[in-house]
C-alpha beads as a LAMMPS data file, in Angstrom:
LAMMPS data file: protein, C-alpha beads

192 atoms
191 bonds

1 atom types
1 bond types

-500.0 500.0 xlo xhi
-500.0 500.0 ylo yhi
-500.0 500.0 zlo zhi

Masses

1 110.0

Atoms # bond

1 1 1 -444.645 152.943 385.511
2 1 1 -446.170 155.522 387.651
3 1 1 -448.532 153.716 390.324
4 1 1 -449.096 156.710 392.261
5 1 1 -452.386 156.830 391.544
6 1 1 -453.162 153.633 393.022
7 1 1 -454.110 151.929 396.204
8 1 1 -453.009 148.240 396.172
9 1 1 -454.344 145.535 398.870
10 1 1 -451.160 142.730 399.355
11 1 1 -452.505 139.538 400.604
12 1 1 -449.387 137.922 401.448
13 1 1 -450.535 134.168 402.472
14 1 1 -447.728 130.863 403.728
15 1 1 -445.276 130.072 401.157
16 1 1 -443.164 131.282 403.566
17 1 1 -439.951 130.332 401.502
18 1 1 -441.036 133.318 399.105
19 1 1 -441.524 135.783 401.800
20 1 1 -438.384 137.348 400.694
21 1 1 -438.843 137.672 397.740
22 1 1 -442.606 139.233 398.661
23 1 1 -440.933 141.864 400.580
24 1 1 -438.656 142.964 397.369
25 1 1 -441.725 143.106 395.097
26 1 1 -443.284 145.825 397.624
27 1 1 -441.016 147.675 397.902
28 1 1 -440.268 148.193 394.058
29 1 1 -444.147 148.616 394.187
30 1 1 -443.853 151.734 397.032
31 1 1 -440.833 152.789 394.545
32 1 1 -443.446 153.583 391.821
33 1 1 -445.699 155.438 394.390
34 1 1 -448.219 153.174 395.089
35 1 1 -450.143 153.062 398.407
36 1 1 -449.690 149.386 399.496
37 1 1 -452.201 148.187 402.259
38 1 1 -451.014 144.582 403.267
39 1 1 -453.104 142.106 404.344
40 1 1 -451.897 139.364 406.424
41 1 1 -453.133 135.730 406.832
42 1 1 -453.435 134.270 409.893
43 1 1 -450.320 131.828 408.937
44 1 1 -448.585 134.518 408.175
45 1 1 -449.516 136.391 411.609
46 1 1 -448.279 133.329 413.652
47 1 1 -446.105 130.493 411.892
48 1 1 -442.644 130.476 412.843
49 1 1 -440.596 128.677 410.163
50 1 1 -436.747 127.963 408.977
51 1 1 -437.085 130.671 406.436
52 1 1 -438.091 133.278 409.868
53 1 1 -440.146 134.538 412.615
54 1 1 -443.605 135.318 411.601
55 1 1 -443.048 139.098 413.807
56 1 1 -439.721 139.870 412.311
57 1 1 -441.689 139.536 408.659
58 1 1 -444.879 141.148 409.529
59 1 1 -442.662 143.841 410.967
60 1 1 -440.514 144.059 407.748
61 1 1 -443.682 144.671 405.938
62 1 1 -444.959 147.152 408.250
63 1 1 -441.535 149.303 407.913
64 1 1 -441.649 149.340 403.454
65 1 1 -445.285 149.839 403.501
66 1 1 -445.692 152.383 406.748
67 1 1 -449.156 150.714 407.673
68 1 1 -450.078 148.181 409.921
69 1 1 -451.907 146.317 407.235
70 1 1 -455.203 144.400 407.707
71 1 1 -454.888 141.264 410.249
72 1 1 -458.617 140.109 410.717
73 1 1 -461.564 138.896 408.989
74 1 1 -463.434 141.813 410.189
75 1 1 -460.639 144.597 409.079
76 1 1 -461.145 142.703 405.943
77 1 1 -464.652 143.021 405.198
78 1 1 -465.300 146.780 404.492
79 1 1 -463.159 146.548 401.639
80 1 1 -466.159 145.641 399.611
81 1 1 -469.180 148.564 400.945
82 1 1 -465.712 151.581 401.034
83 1 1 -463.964 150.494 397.481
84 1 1 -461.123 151.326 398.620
85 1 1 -458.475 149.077 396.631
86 1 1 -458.373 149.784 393.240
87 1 1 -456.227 146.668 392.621
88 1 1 -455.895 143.173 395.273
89 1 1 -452.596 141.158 394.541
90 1 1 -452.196 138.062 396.865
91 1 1 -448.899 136.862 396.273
92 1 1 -447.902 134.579 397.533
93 1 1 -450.982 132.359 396.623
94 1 1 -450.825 129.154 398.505
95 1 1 -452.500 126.342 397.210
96 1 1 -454.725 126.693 400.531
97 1 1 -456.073 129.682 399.279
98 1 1 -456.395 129.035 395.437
99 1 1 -458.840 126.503 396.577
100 1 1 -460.302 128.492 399.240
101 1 1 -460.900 131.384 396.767
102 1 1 -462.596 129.221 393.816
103 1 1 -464.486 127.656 396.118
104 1 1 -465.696 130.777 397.403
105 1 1 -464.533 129.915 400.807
106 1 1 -463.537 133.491 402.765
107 1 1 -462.176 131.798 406.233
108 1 1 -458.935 134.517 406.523
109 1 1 -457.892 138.523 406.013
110 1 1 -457.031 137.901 402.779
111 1 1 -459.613 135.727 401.396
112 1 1 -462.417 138.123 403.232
113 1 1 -460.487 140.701 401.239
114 1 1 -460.382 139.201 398.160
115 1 1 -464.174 138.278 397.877
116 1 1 -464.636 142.232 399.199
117 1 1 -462.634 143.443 396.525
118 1 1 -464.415 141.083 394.098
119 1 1 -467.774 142.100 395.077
120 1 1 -466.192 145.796 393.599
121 1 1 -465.389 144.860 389.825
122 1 1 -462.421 145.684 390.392
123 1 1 -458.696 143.261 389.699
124 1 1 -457.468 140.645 391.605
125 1 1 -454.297 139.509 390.819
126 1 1 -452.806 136.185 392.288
127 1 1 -448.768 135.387 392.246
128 1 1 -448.912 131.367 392.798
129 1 1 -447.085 129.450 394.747
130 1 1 -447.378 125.881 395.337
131 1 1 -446.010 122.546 395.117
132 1 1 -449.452 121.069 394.100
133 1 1 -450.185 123.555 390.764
134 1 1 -449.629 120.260 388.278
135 1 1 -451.630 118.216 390.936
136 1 1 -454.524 118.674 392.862
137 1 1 -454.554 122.261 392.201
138 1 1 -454.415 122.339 388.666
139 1 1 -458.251 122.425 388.332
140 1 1 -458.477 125.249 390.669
141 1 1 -456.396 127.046 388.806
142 1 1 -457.990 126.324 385.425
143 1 1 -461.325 127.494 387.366
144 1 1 -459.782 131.042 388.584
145 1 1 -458.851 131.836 385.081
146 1 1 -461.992 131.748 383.593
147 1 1 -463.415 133.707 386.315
148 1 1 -464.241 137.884 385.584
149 1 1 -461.197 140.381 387.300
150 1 1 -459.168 137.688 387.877
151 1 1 -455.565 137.773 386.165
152 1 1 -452.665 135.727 387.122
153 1 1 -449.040 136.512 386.977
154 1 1 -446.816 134.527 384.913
155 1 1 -445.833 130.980 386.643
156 1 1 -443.722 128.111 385.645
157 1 1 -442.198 124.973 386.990
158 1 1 -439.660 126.175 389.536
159 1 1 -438.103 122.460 390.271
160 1 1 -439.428 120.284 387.583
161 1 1 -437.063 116.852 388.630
162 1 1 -437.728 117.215 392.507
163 1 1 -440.856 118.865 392.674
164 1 1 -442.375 117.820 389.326
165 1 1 -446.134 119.301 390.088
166 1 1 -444.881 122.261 391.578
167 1 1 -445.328 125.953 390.315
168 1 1 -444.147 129.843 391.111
169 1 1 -445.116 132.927 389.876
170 1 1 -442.302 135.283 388.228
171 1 1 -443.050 137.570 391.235
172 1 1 -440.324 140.480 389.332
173 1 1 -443.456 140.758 386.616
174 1 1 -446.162 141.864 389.686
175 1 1 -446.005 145.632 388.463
176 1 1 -446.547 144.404 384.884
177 1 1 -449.403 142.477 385.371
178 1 1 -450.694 144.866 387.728
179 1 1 -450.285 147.302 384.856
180 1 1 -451.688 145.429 382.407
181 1 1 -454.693 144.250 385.088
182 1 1 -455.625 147.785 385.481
183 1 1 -456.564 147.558 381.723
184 1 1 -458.604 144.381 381.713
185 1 1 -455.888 142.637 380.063
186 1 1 -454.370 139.341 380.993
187 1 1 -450.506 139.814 380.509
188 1 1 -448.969 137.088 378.232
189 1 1 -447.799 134.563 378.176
190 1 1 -448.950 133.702 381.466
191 1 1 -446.732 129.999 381.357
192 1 1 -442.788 130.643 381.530

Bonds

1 1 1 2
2 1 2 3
3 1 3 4
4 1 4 5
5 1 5 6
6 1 6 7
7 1 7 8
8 1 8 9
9 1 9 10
10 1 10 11
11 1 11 12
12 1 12 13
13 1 13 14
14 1 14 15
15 1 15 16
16 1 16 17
17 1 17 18
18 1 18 19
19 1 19 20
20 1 20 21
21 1 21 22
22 1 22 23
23 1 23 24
24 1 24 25
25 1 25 26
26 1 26 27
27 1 27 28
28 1 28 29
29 1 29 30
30 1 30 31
31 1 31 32
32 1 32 33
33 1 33 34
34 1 34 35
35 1 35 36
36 1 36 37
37 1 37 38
38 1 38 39
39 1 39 40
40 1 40 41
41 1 41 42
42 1 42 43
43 1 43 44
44 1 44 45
45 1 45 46
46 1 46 47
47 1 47 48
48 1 48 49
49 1 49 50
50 1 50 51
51 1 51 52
52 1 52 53
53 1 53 54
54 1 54 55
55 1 55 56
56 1 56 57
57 1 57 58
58 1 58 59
59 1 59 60
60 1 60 61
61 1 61 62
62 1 62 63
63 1 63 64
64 1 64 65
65 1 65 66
66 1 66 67
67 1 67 68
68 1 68 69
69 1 69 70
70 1 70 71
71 1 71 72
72 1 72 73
73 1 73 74
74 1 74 75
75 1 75 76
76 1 76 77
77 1 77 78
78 1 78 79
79 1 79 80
80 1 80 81
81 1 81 82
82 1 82 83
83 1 83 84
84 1 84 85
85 1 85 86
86 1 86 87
87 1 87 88
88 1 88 89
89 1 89 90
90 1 90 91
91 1 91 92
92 1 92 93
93 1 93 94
94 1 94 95
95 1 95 96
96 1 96 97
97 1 97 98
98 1 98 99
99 1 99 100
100 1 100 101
101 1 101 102
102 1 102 103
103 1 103 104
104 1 104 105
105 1 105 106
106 1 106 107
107 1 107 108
108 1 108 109
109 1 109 110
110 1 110 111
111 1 111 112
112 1 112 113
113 1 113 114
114 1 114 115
115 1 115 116
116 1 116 117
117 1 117 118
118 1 118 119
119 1 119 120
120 1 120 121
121 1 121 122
122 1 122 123
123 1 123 124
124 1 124 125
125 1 125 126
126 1 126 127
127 1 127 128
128 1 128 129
129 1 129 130
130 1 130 131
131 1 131 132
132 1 132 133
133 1 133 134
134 1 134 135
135 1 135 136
136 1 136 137
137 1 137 138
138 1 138 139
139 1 139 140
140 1 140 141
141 1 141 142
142 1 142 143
143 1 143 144
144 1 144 145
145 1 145 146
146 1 146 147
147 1 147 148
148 1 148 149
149 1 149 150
150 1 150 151
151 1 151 152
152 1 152 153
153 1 153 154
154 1 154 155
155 1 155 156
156 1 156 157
157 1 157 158
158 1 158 159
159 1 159 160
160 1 160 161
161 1 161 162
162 1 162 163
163 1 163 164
164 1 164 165
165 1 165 166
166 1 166 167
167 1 167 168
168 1 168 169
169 1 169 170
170 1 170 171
171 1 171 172
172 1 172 173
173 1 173 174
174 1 174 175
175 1 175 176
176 1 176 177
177 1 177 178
178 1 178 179
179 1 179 180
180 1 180 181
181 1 181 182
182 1 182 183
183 1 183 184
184 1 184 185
185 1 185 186
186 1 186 187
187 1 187 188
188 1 188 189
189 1 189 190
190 1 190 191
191 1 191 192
């Protein structure tokens, strides 16, 4: 894959426990040239947590992609009038922000961006992760697919006996389905 060609918003929302993981996936993506611009929630901005400090990530982030990223509502917005992004991935996708983003709710940097990007006809990719896919979410998520430039990457059940309605996105298939995205194609199977 050559991704040179492409400029690639990251909205990297909570689920900080895949933050690592995150981090990995943009690098491999800088690896096949692209331009990543992240894009920061406010969580992510401020919320300390067992898995790290919310500077030491950001900062991480910074480093792989060598830009500061997008950290405000108002950094956010010209997305959509300067089409800039040919491609928005948000990974990881919080159940916050699934339900935020089908309800058309644009209260953060990377929902802002999102609807921006939207607004563009352009992909949006989401990476899930949440414990309430099976649950609450589910309905959301059945609502996003049916919804024009939106493609998911694969998920499945990542602890089905202790966290039963929980779900993760095979974040390793990001450059695929940003691949296959680019095309107006869904990549399948999209359960795993």
């Amino acid at each position: 894959m050559d991704f040179s060609k492409y400029t690639i918003g990251f909205g990297i929302t909570g689920s900080f426990c895949t933050h690592e993981k995150i981090k990995k996936e943009i690098r491999h993506l800088m690896e096949l040239g692209a331009n990543v611009i992240p894009i920061f929630s406010y969580q992510t901005l401020n919320t300390d947590t067992r898995f790290g400090r919310a500077a030491d990530f950001v900062q991480d982030v910074v480093d792989i992609t060598m830009n500061e990223g997008i950290r405000s509502i108002s950094q956010a917005e010209p997305i959509g009038p300067n089409n800039f992004l040919d491609v928005m991935v948000i990974a990881p996708c919080t159940g916050n922000t699934l339900a935020k983003l089908q309800a058309g709710i644009s209260d953060s940097p990377v929902l802002m961006a999102a609807k921006a990007h939207l607004r563009n006809n352009r992909p949006l990719v989401i990476s899930i992760s949440t414990n309430d896919a099976l649950g609450i979410n589910f309905k959301n998520i059945g609502n996003l697919m049916y919804m024009k430039n939106i493609y998911f990457v694969p998920f499945g059940q990542d602890n089905f006996k202790a966290k039963p309605s929980s779900m993760i996105a095979k974040t390793n298939l990001i450059p695929d389905t940003i691949e296959e995205a680019m095309k107006g194609r869904q990549i399948q199977p999209i359960l795993q």
